[in-house]
Residue frames as a rotation matrix with the C-alpha (Angstrom) as fourth column:
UNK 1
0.562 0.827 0.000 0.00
0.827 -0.562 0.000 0.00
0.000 0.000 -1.000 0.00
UNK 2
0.454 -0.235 -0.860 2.75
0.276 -0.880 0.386 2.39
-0.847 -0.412 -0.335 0.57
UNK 3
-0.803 -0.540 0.251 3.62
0.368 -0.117 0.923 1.93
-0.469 0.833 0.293 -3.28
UNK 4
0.276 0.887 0.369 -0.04
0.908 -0.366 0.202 3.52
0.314 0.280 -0.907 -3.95
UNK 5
0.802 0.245 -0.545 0.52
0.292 -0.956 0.001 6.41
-0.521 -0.160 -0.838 -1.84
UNK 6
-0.067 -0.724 -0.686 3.80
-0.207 -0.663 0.720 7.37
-0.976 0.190 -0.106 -3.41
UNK 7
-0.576 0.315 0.754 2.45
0.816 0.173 0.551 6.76
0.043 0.933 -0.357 -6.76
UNK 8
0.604 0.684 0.409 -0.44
0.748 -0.663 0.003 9.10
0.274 0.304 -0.912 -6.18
UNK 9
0.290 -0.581 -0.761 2.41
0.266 -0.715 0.647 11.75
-0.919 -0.390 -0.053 -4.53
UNK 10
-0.579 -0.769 -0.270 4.12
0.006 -0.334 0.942 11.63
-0.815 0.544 0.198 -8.17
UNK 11
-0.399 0.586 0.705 0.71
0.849 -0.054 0.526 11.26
0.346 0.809 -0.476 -10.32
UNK 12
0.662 0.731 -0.163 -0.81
0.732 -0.678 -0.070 14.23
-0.162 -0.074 -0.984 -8.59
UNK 13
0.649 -0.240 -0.722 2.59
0.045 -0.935 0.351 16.22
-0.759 -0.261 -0.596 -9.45
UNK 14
0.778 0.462 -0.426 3.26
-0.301 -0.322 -0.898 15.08
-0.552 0.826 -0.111 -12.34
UNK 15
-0.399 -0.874 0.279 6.32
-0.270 0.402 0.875 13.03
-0.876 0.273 -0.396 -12.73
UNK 16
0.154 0.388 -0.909 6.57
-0.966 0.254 -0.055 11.34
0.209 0.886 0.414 -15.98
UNK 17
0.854 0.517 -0.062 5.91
-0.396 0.723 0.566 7.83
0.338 -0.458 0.822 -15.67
UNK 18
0.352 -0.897 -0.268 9.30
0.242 0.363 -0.900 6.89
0.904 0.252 0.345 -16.58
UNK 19
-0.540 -0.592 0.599 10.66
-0.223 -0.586 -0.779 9.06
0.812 -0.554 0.184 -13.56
UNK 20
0.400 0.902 0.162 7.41
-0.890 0.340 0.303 7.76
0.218 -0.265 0.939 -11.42
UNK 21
0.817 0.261 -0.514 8.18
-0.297 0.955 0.014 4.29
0.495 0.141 0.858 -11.86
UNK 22
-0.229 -0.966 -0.119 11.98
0.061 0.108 -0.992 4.57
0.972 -0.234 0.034 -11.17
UNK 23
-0.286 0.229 0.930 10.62
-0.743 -0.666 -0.065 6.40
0.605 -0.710 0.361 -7.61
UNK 24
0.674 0.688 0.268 8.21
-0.725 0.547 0.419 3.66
0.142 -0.477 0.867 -6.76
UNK 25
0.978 -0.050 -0.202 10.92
0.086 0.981 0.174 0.83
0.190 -0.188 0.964 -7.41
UNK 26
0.283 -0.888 -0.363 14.85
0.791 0.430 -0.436 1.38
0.543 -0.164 0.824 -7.73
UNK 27
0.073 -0.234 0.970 14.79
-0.301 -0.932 -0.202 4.48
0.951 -0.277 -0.138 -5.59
UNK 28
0.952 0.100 0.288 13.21
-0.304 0.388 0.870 2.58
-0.025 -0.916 0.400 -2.46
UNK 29
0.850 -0.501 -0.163 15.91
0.511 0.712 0.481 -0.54
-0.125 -0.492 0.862 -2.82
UNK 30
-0.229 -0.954 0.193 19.16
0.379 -0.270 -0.885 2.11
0.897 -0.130 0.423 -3.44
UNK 31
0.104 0.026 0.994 17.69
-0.673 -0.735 0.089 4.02
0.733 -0.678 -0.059 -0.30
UNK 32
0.849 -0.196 0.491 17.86
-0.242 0.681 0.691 0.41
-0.470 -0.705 0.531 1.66
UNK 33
0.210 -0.922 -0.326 20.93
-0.967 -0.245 0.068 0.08
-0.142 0.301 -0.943 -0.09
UNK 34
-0.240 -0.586 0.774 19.96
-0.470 0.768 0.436 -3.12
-0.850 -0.259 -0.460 -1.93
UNK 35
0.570 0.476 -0.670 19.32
-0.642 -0.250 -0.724 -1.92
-0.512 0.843 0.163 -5.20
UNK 36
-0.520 -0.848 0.103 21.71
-0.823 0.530 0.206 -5.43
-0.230 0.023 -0.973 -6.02
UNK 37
-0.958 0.277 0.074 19.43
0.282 0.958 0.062 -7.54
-0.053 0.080 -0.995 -5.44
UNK 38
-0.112 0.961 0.254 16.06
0.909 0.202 -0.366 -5.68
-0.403 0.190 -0.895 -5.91
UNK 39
-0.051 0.056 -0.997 14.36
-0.179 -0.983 -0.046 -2.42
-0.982 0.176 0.060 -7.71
UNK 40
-0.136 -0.103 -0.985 14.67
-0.971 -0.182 0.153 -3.43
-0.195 0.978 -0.075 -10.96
UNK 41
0.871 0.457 -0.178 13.91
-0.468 0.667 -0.580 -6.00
-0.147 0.588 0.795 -13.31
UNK 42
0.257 -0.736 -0.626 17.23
-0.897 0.060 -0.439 -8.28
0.360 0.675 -0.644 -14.21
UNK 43
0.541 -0.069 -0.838 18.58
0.074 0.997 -0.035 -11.73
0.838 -0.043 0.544 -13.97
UNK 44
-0.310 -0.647 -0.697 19.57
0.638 0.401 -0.657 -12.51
0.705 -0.648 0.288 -10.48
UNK 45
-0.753 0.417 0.508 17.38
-0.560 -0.813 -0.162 -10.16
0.345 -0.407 0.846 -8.85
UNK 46
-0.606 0.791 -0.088 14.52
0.755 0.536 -0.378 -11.18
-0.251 -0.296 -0.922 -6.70
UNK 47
-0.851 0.523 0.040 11.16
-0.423 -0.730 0.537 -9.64
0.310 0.440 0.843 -8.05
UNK 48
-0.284 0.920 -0.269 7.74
0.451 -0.120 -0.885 -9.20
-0.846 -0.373 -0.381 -6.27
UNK 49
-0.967 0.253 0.033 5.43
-0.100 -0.497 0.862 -8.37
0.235 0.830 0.506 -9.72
UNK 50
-0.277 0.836 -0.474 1.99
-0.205 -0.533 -0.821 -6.88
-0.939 -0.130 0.319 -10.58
UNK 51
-0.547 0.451 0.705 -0.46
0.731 -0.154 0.665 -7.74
0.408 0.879 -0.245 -13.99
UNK 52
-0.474 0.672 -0.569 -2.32
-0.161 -0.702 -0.694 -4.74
-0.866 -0.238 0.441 -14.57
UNK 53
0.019 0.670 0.742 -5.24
0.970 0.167 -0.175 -4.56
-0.241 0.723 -0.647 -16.94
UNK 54
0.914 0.047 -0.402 -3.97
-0.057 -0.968 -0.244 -1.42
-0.401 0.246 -0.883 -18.63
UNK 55
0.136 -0.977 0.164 -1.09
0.881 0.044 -0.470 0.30
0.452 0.209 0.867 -19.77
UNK 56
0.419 -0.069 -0.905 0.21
0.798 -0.448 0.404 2.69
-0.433 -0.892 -0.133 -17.12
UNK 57
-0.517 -0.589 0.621 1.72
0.790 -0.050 0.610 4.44
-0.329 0.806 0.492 -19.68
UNK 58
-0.609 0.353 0.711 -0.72
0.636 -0.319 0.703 5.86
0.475 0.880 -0.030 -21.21
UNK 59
0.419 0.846 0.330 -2.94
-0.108 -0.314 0.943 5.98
0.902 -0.430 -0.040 -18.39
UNK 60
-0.605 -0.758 0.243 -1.54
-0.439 0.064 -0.896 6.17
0.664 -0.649 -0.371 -15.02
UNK 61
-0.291 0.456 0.841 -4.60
-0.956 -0.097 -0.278 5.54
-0.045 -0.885 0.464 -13.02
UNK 62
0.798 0.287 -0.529 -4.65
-0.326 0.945 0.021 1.64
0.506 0.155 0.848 -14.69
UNK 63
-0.730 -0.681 0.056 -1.72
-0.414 0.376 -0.829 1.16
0.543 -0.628 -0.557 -11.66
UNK 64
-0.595 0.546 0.590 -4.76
-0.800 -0.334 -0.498 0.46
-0.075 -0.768 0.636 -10.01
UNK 65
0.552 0.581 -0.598 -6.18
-0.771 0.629 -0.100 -2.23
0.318 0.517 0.795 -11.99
UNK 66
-0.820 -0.372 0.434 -4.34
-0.450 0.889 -0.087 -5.27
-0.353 -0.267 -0.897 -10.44
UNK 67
0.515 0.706 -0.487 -5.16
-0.770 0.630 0.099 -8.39
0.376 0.324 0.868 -12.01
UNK 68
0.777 -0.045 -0.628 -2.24
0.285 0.914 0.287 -10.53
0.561 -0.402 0.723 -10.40
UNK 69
0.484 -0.757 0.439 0.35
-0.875 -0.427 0.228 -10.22
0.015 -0.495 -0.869 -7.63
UNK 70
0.817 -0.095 -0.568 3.16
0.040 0.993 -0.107 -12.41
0.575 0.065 0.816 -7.95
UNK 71
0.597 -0.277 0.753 4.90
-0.788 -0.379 0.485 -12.95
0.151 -0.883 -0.444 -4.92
UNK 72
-0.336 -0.659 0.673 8.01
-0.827 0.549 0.125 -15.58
-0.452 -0.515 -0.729 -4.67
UNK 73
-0.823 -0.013 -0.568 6.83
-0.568 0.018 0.823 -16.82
0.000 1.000 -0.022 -7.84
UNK 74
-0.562 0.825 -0.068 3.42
0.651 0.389 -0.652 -17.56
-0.511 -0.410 -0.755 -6.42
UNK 75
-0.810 0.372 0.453 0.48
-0.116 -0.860 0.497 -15.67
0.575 0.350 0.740 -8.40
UNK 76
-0.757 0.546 -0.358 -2.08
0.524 0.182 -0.832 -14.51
-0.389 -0.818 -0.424 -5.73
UNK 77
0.115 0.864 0.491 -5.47
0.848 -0.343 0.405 -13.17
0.518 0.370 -0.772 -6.55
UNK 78
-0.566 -0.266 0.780 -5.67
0.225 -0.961 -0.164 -9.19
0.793 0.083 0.604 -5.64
UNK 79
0.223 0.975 -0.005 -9.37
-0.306 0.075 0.949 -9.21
0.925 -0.210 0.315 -4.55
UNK 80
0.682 0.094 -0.726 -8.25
0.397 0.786 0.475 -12.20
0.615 -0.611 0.498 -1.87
UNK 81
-0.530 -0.774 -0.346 -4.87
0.703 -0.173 -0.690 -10.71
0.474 -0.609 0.636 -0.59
UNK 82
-0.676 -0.188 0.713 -6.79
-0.106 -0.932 -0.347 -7.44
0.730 -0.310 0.610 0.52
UNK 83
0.429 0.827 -0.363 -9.74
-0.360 0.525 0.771 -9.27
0.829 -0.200 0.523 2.11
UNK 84
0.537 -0.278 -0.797 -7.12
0.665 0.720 0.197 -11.20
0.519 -0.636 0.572 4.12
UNK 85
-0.556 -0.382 -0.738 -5.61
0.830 -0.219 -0.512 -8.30
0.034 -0.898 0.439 5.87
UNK 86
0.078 0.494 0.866 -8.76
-0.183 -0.847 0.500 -6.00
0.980 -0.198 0.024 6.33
UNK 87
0.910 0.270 -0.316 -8.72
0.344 -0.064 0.937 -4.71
0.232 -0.961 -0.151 9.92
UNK 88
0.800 -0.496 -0.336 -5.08
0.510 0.270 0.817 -5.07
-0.314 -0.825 0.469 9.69
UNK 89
0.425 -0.382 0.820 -3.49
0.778 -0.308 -0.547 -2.66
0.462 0.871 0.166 7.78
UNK 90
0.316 -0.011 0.949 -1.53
-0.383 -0.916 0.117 -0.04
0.868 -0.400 -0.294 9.21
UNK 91
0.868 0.314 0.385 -1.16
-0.437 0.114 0.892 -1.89
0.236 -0.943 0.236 12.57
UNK 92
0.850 -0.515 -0.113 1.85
0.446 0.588 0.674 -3.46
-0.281 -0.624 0.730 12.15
């Protein structure tokens, strides 16, 4: 969830996506200083992905459209993951 809010920080001020996208992913893992092994797409990297029914691109607000989360090369339904922590967001 905290890759929504800093998405909407850089769609409500206009980054371009390019410059957006970089923010949301290889900024975080150089600020944990482990942009090595995540942040980017590339062989030998571990990657946590998103299907979206869109093309951010064009549209930015189809970041929203999740259609799969794949997580440790598990694909999880969207719908289900958020269901399982209602109540508990935020709390931990």
């Amino acid at each position: 969830m905290g890759e929504q809010y800093a998405s909407r920080i850089w769609r409500s001020n206009r980054v371009g996506f390019g410059s957006g996208l970089r923010f949301d992913t290889l900024n975080g893992a150089i600020f944990l200083g482990e942009e090595r092994s995540i942040g980017s797409i590339a062989a030998g990297k571990a990657a946590d992905l998103v299907v979206l029914a869109g093309n951010p691109a064009k549209n930015i607000d189809d970041v929203e459209k999740v259609e799969t989360v794949f997580k440790d090369s598990v694909g999880y339904d969207p719908a289900k993951l958020k269901r399982s922590v209602e109540g508990l967001m935020g709390l931990r």
